[in-house]
DSSP file (Angstrom, degrees, kcal/mol; ACC not computed):
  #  RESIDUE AA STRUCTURE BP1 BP2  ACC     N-H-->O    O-->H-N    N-H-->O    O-->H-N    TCO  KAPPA ALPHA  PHI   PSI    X-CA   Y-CA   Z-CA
    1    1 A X              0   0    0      0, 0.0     2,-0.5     0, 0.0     0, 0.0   0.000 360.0 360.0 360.0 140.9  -21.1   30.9  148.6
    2    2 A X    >   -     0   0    0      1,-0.2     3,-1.7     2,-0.0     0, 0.0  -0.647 360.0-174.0-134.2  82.9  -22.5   28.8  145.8
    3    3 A X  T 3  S+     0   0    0     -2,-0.5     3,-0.5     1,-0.3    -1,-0.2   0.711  86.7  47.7  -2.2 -74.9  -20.7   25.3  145.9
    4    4 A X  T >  S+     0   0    0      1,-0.2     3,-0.6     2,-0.1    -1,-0.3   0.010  70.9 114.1 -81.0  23.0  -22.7   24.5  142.5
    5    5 A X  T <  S+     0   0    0     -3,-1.7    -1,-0.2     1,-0.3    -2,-0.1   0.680  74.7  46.4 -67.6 -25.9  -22.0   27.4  140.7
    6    6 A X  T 3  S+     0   0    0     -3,-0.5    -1,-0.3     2,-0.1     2,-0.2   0.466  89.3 105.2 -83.7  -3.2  -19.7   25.7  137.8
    7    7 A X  S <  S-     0   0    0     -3,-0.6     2,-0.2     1,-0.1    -3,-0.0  -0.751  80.5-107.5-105.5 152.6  -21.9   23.0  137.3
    8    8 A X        -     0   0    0     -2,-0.2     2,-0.2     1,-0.1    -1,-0.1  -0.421  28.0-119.2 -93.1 142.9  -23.9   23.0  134.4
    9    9 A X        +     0   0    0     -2,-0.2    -1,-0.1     1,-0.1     2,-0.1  -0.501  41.2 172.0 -84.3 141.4  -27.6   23.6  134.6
   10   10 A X        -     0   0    0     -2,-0.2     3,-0.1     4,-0.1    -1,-0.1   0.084  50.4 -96.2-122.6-158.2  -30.0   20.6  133.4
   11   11 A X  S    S+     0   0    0     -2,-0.1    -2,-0.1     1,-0.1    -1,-0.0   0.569 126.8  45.6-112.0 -22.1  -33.3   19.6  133.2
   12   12 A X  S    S+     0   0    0      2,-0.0     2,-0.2     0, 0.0    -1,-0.1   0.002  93.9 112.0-118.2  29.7  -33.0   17.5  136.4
   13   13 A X  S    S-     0   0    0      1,-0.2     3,-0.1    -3,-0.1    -4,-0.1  -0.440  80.3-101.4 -96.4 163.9  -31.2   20.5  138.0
   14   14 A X        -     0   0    0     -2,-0.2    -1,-0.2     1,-0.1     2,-0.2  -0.318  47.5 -91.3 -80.1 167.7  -33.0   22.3  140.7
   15   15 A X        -     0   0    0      1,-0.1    -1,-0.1    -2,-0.0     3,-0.1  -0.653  33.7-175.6 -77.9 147.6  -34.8   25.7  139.8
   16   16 A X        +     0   0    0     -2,-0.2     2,-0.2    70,-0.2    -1,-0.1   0.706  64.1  65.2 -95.6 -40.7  -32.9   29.0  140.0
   17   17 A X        -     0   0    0      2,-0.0    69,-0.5     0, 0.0     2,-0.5  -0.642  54.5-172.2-113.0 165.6  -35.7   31.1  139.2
   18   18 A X        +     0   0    0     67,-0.2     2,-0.3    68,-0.2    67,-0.2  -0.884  11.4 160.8-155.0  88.4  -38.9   32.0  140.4
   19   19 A X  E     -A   84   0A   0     65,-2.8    65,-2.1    -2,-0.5     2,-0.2  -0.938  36.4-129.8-127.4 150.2  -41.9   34.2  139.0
   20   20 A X  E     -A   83   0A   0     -2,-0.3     2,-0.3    63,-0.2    63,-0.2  -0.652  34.0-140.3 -93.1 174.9  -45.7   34.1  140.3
   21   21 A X        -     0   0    0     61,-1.8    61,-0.4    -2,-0.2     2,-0.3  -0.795  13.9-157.8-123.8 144.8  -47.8   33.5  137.0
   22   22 A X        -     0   0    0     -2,-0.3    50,-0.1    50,-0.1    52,-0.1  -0.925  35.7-126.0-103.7 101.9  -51.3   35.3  136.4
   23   23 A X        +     0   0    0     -2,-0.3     2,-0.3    50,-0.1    50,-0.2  -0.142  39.7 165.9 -76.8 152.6  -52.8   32.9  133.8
   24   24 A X        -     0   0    0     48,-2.8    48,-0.3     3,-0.1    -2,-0.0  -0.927  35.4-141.7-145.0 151.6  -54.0   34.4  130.5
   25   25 A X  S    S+     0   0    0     48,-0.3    -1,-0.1    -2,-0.3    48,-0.0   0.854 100.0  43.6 -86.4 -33.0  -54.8   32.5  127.4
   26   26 A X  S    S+     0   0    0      1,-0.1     2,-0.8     2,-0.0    47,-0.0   0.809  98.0  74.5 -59.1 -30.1  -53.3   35.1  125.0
   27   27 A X        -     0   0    0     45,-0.1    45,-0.3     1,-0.0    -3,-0.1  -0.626  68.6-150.0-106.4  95.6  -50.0   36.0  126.7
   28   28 A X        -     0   0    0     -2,-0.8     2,-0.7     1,-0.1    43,-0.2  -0.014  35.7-101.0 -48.7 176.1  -47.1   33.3  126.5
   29   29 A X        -     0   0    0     41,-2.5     2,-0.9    40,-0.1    -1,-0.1  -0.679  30.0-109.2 -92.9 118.3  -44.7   33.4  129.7
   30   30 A X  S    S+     0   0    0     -2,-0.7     2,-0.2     1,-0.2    -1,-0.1   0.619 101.3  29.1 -10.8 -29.1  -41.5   35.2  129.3
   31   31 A X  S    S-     0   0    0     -2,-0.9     2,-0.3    38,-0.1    -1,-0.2  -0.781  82.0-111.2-159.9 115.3  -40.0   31.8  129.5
   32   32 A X        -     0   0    0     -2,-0.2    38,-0.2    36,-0.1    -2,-0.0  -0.240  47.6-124.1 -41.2  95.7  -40.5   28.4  128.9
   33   33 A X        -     0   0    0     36,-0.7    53,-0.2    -2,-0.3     3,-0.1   0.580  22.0-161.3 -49.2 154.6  -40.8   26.6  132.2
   34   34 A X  S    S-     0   0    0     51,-4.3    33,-1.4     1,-0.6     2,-0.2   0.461  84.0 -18.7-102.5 -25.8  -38.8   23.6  133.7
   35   35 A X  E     -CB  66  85A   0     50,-3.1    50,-3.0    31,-0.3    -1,-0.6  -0.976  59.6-127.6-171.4 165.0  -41.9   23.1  136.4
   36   36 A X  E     -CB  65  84A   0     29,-0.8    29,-1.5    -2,-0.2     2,-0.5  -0.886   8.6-145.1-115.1 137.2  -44.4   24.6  137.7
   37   37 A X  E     - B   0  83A   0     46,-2.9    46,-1.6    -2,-0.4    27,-0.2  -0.850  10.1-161.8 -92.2 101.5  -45.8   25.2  141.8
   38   38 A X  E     - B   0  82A   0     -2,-0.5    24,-4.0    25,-0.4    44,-0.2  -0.586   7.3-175.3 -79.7 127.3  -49.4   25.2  142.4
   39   39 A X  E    S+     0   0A   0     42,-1.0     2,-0.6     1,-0.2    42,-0.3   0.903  71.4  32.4 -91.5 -38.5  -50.2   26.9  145.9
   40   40 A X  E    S- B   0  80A   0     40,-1.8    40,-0.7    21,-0.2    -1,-0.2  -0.839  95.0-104.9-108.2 132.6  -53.8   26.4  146.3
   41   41 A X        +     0   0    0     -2,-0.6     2,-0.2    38,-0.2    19,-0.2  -0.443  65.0  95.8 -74.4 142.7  -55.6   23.3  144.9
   42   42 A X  E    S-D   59   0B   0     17,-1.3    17,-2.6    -2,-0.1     2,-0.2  -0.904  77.4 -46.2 167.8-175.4  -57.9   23.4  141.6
   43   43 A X  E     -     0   0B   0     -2,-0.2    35,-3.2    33,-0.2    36,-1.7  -0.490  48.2-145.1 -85.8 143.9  -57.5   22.6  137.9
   44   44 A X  E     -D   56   0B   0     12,-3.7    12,-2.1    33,-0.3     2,-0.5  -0.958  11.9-169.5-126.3 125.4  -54.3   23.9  135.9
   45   45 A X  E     +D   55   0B   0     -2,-0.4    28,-5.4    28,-0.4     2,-0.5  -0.907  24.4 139.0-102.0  93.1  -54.9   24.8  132.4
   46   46 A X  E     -DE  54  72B   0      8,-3.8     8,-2.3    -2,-0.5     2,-0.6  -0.881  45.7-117.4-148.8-170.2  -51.7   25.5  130.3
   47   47 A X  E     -DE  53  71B   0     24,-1.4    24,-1.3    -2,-0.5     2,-0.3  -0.969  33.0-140.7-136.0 134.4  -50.0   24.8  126.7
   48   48 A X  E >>  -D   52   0B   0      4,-3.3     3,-3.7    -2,-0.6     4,-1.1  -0.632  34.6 -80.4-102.7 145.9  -47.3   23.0  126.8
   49   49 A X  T 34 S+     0   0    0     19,-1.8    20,-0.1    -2,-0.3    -1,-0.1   0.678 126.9  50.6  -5.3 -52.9  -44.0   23.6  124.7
   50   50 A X  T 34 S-     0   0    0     18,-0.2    -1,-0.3     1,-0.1     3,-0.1   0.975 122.5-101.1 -58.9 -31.6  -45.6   21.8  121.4
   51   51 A X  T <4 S+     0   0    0     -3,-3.7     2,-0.4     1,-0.3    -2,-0.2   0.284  77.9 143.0  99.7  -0.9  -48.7   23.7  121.5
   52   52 A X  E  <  -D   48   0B   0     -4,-1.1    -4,-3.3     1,-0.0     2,-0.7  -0.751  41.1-149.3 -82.0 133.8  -50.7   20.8  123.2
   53   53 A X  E     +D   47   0B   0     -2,-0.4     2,-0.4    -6,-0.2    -6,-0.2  -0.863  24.5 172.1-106.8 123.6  -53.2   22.4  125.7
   54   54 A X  E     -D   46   0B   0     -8,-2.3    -8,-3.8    -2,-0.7     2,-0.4  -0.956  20.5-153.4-117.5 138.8  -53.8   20.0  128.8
   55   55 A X  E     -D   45   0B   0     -2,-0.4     2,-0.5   -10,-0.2   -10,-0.2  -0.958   8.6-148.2-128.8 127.1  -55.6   20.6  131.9
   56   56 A X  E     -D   44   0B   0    -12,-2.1   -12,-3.7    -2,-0.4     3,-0.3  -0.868  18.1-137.7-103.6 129.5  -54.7   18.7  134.9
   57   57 A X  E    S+     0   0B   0     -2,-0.5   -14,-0.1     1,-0.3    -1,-0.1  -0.506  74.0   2.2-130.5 126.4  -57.7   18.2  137.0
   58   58 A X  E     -     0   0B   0     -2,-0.2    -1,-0.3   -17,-0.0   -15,-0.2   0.914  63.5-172.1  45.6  65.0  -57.2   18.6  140.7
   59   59 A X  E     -D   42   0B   0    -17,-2.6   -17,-1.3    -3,-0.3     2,-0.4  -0.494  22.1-138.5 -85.0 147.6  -53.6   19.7  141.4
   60   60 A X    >   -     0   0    0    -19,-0.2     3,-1.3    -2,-0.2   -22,-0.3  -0.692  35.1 -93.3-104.8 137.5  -53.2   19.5  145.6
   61   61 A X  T 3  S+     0   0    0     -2,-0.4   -22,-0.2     1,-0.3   -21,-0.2  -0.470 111.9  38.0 -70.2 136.7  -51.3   22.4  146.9
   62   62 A X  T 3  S+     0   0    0    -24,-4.0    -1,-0.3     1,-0.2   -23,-0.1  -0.075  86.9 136.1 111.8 -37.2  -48.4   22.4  147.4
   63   63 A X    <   -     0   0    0     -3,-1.3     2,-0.6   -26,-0.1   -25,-0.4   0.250  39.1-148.3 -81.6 148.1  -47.6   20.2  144.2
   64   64 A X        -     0   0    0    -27,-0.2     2,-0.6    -3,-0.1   -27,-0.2  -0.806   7.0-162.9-148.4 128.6  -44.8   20.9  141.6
   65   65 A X  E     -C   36   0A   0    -29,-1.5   -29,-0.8    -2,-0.6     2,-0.1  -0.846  13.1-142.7-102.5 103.8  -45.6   19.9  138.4
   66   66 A X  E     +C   35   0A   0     -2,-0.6     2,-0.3   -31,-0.2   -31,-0.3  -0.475  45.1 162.3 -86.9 149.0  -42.2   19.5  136.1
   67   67 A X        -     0   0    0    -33,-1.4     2,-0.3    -2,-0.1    -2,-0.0  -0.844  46.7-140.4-159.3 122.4  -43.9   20.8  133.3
   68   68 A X        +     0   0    0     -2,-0.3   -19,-1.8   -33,-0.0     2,-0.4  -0.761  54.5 154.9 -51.4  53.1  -42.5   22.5  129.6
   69   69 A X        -     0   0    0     -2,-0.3   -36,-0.7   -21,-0.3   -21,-0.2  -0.747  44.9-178.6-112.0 119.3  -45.0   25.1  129.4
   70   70 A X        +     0   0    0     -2,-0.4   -41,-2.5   -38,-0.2     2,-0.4   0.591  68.1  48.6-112.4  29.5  -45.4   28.1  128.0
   71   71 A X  E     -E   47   0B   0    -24,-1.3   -24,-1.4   -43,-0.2     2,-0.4  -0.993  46.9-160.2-144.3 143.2  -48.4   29.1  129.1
   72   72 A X  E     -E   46   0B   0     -2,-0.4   -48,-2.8   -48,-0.3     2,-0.6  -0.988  33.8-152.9 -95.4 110.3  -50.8   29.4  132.1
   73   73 A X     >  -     0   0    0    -28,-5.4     4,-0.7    -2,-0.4   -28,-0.4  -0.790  15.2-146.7-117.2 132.8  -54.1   29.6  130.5
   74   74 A X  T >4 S+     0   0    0     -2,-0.6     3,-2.3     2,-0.1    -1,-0.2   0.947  78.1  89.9 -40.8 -65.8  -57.0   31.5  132.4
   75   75 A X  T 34 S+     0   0    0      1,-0.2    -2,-0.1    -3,-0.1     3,-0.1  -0.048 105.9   1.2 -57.9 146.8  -59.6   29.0  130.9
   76   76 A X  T 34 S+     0   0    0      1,-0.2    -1,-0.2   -32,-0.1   -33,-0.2   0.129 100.0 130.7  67.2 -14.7  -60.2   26.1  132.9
   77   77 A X    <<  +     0   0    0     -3,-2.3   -33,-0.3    -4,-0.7    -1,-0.2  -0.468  11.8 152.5 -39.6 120.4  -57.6   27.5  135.7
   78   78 A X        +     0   0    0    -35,-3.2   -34,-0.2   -38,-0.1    -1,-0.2   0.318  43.4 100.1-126.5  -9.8  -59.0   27.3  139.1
   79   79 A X        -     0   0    0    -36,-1.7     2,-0.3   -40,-0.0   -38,-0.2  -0.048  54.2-157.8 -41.0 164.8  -55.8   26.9  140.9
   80   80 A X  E     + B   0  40A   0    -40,-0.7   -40,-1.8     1,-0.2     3,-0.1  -0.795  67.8  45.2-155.9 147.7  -53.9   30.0  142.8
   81   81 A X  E     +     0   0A   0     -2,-0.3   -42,-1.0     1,-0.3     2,-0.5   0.816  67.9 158.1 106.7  68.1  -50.6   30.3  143.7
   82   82 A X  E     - B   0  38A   0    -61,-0.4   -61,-1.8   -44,-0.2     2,-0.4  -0.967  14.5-174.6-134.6 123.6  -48.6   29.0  140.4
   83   83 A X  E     -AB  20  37A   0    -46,-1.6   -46,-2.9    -2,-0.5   -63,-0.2  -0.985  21.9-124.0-123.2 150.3  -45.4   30.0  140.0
   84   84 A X  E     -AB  19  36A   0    -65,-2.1   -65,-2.8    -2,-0.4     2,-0.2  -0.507  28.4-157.5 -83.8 138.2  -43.2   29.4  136.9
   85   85 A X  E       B   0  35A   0    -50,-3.0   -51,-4.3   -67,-0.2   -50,-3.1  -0.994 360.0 360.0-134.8 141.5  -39.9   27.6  137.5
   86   86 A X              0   0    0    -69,-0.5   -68,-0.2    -2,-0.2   -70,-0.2  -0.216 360.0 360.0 178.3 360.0  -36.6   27.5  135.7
């Protein structure tokens, strides 16, 4: 049974959904993200909803990073485990 099923989903709503990422720089993600998981620690490379590319530099496992991204971008990635959330 799912209590919160009428209520409307937000930005500061939990994630529903769940995909592991293989970063590429060409290929946006099916969907823009609400956050990200990092499993393994390293640097996260991605381009964020404007088109600004950031890499955040030593993500700890384990982390979730609310993030608007529609990309995971291979260069500068050294992280494993990222899964897209929304």
């Amino acid at each position: 049974m799912d209590q919160f099923k009428d209520y409307p989903t937000t930005l500061t709503s939990p994630a529903s959904n769940a995909v592991p990422i293989t970063p590429n720089d060409m290929t946006p993600l099916a969907n823009v993200t609400r956050a990200i998981y990092v499993g393994q620690t390293g640097d996260v490379s991605v381009e964020m909803q404007n088109g600004q590319i950031v890499t955040f530099q030593n993500v700890q496992g384990g982390s979730i990073l609310a993030l608007r991204t529609m990309k995971i971008r291979q260069t500068g990635t050294t992280a494993l485990g990222i899964i897209a959330l929304w």
